[in-house]
C-alpha positions as CSV (number, residue, x, y, z in Angstrom):
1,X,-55.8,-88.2,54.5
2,X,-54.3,-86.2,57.3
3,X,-55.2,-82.5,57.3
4,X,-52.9,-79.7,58.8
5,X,-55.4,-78.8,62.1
6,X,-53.7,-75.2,62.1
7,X,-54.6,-74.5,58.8
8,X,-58.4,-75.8,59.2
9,X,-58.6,-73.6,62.5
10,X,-60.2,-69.8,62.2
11,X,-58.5,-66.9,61.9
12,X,-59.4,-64.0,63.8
13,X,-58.2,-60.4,63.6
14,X,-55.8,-59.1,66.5
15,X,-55.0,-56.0,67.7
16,X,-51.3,-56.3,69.6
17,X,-48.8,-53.9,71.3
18,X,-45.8,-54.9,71.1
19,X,-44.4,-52.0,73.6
20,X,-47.6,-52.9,76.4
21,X,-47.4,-57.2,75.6
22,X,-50.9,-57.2,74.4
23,X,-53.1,-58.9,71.8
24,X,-56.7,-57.4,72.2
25,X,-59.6,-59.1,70.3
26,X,-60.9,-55.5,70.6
27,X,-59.1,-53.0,68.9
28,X,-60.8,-50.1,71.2
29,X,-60.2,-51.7,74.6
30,X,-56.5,-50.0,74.3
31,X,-53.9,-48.4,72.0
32,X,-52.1,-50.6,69.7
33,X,-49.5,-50.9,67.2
34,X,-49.9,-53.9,64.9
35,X,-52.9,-56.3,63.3
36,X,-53.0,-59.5,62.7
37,X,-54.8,-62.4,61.2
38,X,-54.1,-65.7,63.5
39,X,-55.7,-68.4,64.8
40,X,-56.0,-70.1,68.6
41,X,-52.5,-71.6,68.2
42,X,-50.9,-68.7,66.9
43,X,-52.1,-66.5,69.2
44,X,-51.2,-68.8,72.0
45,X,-47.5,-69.0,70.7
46,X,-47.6,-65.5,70.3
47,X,-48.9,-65.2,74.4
48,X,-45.7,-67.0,75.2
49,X,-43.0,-64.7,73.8
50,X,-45.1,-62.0,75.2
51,X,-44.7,-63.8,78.8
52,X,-41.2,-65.0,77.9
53,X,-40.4,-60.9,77.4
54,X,-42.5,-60.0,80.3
55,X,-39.7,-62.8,82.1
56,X,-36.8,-61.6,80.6
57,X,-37.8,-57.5,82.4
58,X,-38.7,-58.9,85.5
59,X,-35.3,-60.6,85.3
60,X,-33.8,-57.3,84.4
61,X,-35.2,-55.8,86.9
62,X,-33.9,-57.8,89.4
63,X,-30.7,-57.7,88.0
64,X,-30.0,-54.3,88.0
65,X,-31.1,-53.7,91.6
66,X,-29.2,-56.3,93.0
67,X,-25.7,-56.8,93.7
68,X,-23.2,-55.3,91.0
69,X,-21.5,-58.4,90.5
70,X,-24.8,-60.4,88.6
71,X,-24.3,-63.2,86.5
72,X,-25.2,-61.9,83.3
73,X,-23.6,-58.4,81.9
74,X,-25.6,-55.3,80.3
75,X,-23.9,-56.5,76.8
76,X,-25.6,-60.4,77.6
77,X,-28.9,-59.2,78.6
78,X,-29.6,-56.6,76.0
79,X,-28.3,-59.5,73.1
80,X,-31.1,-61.4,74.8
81,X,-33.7,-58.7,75.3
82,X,-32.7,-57.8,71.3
83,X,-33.1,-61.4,69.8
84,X,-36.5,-61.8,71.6
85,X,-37.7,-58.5,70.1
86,X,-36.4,-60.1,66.6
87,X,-38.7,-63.0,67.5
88,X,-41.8,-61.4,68.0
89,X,-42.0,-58.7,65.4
90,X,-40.1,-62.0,62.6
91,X,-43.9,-63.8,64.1
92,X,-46.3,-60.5,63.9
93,X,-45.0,-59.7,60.0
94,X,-45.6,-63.2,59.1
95,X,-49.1,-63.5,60.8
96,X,-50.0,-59.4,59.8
97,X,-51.6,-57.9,57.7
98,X,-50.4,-56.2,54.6
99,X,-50.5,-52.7,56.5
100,X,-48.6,-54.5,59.4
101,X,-46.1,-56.1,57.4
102,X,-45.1,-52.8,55.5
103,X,-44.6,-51.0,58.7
104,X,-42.4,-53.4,60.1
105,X,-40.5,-53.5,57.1
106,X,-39.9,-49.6,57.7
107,X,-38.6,-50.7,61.1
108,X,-35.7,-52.1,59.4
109,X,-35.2,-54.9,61.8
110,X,-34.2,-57.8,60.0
């Protein structure tokens, strides 16, 4: 019998910003937004769209104080920043807690 290793693995409660990129184990070491219930995998999938974001302004960044004539338009990047937003608050309401998933709802995001 071959047991699902994610679903055998603990859960521990999170505390994430979505607007400052971070998951605190310690929900008084800063201000946060959302909670959630994940386990070492999740929370290391979650790390990653928080570093891909945390790409994706640097990028931004650079864009905008470059050249006029960048590669990628406003229109492109926002479409870009936009869906990765989608991505991490579609992962935090499916990892959060009932409280979490009902503000995101409110959000009216997807």
């Amino acid at each position: 019998m071959v047991d699902n290793e994610t679903d055998n693995m603990e859960r521990k409660t999170y505390y994430v910003s979505v607007a400052a990129g971070q998951i605190l184990e310690d929900q008084h070491a800063a201000a946060y937004e959302l909670v959630v219930k994940m386990n070492e995998e999740e929370h290391v999938k979650l790390r990653e769209l928080f570093d891909e974001l945390s790409s994706m302004d640097e990028a931004e960044m650079y864009h905008f104080s470059s050249s006029l004539f960048g590669s990628a338009s406003d229109k492109e990047m926002n479409a870009g920043y936009d869906e990765l937003i989608q991505r991490i608050y579609k992962r935090i309401y499916e990892l959060g807690t009932d409280s979490t998933k009902q503000h995101i709802e409110s959000m009216g995001l997807f």
